[in-house]
The first five atom37 places (N, CA, C, CB, O) and aatype in JSON, in Angstrom:
{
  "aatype": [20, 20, 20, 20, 20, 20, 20, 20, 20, 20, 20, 20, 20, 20, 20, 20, 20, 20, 20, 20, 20, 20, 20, 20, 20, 20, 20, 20, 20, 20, 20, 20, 20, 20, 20, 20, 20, 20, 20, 20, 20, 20, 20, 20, 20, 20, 20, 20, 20, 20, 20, 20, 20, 20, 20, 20, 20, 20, 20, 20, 20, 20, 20, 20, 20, 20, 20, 20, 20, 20, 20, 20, 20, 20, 20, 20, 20, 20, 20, 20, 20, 20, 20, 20, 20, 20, 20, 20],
  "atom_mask": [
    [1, 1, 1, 1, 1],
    [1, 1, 1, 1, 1],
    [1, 1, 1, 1, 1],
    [1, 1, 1, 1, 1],
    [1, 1, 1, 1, 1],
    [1, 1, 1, 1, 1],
    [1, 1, 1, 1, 1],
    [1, 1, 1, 1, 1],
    [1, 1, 1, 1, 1],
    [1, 1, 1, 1, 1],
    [1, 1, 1, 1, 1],
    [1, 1, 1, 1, 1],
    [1, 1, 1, 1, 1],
    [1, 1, 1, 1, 1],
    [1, 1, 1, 1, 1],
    [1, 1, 1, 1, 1],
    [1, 1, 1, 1, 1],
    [1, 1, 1, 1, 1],
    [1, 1, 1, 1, 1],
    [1, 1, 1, 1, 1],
    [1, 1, 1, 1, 1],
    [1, 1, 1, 1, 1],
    [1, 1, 1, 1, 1],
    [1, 1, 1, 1, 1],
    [1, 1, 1, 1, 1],
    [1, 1, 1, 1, 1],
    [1, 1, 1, 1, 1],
    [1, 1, 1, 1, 1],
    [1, 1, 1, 1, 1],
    [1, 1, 1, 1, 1],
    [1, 1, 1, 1, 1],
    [1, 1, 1, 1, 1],
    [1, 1, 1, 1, 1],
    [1, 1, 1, 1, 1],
    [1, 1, 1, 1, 1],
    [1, 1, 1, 1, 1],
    [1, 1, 1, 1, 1],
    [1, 1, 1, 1, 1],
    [1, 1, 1, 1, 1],
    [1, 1, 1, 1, 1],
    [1, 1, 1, 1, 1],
    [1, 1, 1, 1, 1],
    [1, 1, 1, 1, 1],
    [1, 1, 1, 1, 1],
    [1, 1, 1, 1, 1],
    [1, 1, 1, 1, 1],
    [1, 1, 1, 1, 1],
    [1, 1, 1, 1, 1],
    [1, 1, 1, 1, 1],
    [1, 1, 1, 1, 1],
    [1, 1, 1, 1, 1],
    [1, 1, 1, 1, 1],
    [1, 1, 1, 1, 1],
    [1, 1, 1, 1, 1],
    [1, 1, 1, 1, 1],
    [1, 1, 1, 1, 1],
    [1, 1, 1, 1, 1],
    [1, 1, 1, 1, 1],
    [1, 1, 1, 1, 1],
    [1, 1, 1, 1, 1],
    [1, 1, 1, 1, 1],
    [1, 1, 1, 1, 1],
    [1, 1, 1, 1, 1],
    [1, 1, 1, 1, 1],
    [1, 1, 1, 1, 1],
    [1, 1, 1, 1, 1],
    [1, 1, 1, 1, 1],
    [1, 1, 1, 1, 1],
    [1, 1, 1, 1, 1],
    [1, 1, 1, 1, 1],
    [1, 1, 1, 1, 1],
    [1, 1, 1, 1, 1],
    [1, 1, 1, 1, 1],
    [1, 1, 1, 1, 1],
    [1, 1, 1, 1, 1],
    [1, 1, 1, 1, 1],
    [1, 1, 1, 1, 1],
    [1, 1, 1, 1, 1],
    [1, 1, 1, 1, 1],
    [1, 1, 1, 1, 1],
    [1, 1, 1, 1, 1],
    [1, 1, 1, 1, 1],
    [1, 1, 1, 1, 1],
    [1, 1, 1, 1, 1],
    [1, 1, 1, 1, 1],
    [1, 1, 1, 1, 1],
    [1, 1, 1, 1, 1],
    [1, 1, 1, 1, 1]
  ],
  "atom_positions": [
    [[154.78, 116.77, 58.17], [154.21, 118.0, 57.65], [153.81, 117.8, 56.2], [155.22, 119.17, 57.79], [154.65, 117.34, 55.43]],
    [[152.46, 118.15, 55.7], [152.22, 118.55, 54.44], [152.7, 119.21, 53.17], [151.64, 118.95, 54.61], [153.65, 119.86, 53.61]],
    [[152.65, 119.45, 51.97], [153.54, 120.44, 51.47], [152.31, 121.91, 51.64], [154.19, 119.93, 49.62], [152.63, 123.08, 51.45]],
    [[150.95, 121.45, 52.02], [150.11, 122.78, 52.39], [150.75, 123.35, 53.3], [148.71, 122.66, 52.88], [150.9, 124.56, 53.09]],
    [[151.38, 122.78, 54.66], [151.8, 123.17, 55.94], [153.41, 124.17, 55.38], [152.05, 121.52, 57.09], [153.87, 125.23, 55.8]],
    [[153.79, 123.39, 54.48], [154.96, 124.47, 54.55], [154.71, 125.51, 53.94], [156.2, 124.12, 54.07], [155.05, 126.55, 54.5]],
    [[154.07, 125.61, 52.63], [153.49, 126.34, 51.95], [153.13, 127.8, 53.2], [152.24, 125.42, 51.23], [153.56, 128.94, 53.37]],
    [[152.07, 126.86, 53.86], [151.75, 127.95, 55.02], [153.04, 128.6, 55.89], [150.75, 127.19, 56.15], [153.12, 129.73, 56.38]],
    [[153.63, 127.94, 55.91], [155.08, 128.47, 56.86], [155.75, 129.29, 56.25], [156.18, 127.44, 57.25], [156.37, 130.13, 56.9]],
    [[155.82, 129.3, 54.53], [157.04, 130.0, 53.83], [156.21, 131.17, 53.82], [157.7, 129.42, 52.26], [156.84, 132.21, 54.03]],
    [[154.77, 131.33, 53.62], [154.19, 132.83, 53.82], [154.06, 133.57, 54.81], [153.16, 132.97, 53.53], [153.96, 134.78, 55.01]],
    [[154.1, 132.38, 55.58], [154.01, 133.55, 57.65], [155.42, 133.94, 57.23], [153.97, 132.31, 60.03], [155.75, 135.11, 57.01]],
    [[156.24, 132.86, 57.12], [157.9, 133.84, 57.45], [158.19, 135.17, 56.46], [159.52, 132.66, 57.05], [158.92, 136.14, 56.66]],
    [[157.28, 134.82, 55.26], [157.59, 136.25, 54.05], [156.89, 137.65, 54.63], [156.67, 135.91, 52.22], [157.28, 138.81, 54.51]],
    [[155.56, 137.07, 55.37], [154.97, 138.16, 55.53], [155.58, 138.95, 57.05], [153.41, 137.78, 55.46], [155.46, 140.15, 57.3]],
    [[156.17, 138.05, 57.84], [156.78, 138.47, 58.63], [158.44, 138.71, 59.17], [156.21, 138.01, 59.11], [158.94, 138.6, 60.29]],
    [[158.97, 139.07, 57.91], [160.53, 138.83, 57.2], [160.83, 140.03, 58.73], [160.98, 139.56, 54.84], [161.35, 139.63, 59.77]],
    [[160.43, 141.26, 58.55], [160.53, 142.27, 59.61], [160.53, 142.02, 60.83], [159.71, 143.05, 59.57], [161.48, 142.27, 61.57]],
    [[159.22, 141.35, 61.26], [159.13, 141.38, 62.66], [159.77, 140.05, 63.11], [157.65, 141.56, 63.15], [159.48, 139.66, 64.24]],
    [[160.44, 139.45, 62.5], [161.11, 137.95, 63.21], [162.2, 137.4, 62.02], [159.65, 136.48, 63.51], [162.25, 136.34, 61.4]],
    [[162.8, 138.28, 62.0], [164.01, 138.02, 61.01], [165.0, 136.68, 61.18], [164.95, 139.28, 61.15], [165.47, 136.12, 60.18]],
    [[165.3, 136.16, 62.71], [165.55, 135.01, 62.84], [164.89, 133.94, 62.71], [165.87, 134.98, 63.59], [165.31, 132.95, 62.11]],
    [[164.03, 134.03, 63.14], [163.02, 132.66, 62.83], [163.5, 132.54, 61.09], [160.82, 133.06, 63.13], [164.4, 131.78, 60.74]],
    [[162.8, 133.35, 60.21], [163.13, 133.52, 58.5], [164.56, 132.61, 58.16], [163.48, 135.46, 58.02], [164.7, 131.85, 57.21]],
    [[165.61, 132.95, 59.27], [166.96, 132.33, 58.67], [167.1, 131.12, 59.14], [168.25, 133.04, 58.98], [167.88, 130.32, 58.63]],
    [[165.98, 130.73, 60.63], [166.2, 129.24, 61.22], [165.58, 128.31, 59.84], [165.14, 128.93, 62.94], [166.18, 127.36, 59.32]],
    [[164.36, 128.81, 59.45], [163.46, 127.85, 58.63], [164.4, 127.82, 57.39], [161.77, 128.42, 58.28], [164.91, 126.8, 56.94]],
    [[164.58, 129.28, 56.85], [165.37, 129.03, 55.41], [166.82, 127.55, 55.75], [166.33, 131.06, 54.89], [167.15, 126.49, 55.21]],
    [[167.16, 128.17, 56.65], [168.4, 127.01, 57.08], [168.03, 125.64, 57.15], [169.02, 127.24, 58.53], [168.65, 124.75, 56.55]],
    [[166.57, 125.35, 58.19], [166.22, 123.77, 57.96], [165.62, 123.66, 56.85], [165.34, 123.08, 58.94], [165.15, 122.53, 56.97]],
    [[165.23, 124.11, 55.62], [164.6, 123.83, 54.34], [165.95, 123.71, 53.67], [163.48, 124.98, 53.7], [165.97, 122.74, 52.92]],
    [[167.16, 124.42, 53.7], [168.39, 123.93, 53.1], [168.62, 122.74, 53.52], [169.51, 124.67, 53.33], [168.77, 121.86, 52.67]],
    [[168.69, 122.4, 54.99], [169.03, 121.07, 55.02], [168.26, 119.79, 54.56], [169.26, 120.93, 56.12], [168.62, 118.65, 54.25]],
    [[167.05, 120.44, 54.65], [165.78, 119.36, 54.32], [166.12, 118.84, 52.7], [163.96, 120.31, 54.41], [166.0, 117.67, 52.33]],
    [[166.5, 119.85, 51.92], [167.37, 119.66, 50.34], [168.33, 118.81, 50.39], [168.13, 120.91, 49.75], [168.37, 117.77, 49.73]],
    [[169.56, 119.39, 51.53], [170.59, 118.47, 51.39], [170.35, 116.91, 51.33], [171.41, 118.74, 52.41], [170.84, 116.05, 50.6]],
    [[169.19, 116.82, 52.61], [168.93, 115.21, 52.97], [168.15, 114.3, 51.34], [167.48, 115.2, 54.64], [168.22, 113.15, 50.9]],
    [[167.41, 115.67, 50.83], [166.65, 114.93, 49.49], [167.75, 114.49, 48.47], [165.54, 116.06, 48.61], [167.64, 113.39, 47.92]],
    [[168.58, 115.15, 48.25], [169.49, 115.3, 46.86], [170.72, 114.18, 47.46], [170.2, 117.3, 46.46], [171.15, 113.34, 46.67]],
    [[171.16, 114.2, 48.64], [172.33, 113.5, 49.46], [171.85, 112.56, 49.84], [172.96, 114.11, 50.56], [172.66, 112.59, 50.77]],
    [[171.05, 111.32, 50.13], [170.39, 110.24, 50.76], [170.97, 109.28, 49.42], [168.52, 110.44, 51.11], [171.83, 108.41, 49.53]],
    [[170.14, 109.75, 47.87], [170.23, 108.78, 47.19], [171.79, 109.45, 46.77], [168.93, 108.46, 46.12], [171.9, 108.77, 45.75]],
    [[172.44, 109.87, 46.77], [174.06, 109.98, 45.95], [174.64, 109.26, 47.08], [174.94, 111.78, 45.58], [175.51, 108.45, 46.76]],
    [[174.33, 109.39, 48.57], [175.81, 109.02, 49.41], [175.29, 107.16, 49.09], [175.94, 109.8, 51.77], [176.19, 106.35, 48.86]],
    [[173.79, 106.68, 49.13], [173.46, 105.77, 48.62], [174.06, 104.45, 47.75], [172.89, 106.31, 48.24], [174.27, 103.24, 47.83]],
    [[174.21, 105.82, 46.68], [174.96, 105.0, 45.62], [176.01, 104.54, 45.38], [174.99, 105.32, 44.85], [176.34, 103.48, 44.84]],
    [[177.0, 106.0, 46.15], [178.23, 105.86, 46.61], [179.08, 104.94, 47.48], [178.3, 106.67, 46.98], [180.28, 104.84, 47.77]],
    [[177.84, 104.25, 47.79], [177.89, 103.52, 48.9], [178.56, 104.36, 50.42], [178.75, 102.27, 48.39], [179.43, 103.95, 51.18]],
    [[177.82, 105.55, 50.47], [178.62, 105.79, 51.84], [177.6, 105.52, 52.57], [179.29, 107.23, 52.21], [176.45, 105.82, 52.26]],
    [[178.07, 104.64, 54.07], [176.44, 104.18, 54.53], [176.15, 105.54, 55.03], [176.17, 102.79, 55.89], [175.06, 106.04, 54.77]],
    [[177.52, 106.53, 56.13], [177.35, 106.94, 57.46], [176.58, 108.32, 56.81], [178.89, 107.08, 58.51], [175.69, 108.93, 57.4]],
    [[177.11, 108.66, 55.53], [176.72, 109.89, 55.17], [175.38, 109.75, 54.5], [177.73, 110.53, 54.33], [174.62, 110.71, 54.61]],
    [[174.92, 108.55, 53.74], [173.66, 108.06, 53.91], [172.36, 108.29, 54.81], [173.94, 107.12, 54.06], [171.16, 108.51, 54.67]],
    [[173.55, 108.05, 56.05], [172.15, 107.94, 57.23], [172.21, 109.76, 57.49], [172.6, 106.64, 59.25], [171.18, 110.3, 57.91]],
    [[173.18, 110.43, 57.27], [172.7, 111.21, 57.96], [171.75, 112.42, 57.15], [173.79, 111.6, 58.69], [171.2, 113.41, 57.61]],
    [[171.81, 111.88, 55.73], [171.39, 112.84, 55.03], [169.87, 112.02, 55.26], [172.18, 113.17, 53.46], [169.02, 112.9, 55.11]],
    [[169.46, 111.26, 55.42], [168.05, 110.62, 55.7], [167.7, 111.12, 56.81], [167.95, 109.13, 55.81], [166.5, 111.42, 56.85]],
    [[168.45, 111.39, 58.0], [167.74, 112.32, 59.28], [167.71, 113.75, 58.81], [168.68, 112.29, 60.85], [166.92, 114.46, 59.43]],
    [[168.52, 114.46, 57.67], [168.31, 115.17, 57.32], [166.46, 115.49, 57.08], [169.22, 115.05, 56.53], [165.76, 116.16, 57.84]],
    [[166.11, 114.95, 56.09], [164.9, 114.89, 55.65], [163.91, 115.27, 56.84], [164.71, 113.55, 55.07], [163.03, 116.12, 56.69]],
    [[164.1, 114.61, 57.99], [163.09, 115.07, 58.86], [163.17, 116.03, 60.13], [162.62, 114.03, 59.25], [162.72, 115.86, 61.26]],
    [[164.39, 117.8, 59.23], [164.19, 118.01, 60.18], [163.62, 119.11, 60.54], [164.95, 117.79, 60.58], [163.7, 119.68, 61.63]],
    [[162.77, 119.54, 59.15], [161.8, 120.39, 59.63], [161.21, 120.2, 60.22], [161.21, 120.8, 59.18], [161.26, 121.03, 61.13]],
    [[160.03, 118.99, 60.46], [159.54, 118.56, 61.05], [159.55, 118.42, 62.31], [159.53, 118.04, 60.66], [158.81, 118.89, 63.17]],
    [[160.53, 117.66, 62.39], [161.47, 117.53, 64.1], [161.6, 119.05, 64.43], [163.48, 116.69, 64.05], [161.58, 119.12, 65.66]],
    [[161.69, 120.04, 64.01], [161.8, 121.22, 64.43], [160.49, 122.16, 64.83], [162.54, 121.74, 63.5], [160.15, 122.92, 65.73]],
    [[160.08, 121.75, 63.89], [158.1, 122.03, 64.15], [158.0, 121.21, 65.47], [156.68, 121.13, 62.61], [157.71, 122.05, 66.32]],
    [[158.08, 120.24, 65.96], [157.76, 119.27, 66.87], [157.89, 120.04, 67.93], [158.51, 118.03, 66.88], [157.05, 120.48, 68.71]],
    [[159.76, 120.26, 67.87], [159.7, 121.12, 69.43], [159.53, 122.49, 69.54], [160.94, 121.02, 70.21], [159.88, 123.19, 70.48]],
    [[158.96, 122.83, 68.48], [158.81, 124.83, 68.5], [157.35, 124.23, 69.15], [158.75, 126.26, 66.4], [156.85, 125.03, 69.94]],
    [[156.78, 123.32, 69.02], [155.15, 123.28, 69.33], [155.14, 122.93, 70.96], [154.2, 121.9, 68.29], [154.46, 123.35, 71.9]],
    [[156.11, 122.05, 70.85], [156.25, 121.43, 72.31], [156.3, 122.49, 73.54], [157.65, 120.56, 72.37], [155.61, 122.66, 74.54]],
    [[157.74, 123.28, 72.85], [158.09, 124.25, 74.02], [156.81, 125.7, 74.3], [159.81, 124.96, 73.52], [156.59, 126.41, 75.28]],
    [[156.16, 125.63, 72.85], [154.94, 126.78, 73.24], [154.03, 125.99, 73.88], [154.14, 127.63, 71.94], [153.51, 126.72, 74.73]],
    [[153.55, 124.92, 73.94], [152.54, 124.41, 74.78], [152.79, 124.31, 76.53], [152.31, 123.03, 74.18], [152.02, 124.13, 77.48]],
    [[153.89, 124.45, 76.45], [154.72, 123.78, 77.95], [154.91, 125.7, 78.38], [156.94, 122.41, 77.58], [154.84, 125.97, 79.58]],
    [[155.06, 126.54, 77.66], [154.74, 128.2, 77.9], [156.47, 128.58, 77.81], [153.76, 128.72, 79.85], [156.69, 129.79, 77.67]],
    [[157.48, 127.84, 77.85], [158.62, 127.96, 77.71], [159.11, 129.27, 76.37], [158.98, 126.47, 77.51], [160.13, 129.95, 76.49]],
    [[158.2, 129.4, 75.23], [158.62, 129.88, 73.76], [156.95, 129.92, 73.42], [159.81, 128.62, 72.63], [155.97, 129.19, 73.34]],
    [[157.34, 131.21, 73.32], [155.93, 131.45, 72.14], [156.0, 132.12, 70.82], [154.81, 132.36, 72.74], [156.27, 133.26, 70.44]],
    [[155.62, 130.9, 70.18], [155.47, 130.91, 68.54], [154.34, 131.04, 68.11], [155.86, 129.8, 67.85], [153.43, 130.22, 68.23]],
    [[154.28, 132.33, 67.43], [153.39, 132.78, 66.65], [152.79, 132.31, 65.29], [153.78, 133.73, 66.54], [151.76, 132.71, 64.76]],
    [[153.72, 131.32, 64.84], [153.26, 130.54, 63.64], [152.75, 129.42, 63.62], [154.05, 130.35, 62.89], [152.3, 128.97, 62.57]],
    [[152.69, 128.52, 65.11], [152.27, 127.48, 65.39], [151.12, 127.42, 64.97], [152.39, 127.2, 66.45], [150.96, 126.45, 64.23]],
    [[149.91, 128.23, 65.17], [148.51, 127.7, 65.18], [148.36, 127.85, 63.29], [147.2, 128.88, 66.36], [147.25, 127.75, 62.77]],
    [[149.22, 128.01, 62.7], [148.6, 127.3, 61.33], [149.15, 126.04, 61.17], [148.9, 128.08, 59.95], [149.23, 125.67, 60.0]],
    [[149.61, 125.15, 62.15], [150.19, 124.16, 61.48], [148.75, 123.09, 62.05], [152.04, 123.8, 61.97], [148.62, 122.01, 61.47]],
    [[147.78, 123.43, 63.14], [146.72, 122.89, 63.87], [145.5, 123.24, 63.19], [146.71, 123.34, 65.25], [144.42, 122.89, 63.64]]
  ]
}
């Protein structure tokens, strides 16, 4: 994802804080973690912790990974997401 693409995501979820109040706390939650993985990758790094290392590096991708299958499951008709078509 772009930083345009999230950009675009943090305003669908503001403008739609009302009508999809969960979605608002899923994204705020993976953008916390997406932090943890930025700030925690290079400290557990240094620290030499490998395991907490790796996981703050899958951290990093998991907005993304989360975009992946919100797109997946609306294409397949399973979940329909209304914010998908700005990420296309």
């Amino acid at each position: 994802m772009t930083l345009d693409q999230f950009q675009e995501l943090r305003q669908w979820f503001l403008r739609h804080r009302g009508d999809h109040p969960m979605e608002g706390h899923v994204w705020t939650t993976l953008l916390t973690l997406w932090m943890v993985g930025w700030v925690g990758a290079p400290t557990a790094w240094l620290l030499q912790w490998d395991l907490a290392a790796l996981g703050a590096v899958l951290l990093v991708f998991a907005p993304g990974r989360y975009v992946a299958w919100r797109d997946r499951l609306h294409r397949r008709g399973r979940l329909r997401c209304d914010w998908i078509a700005l990420l296309r």
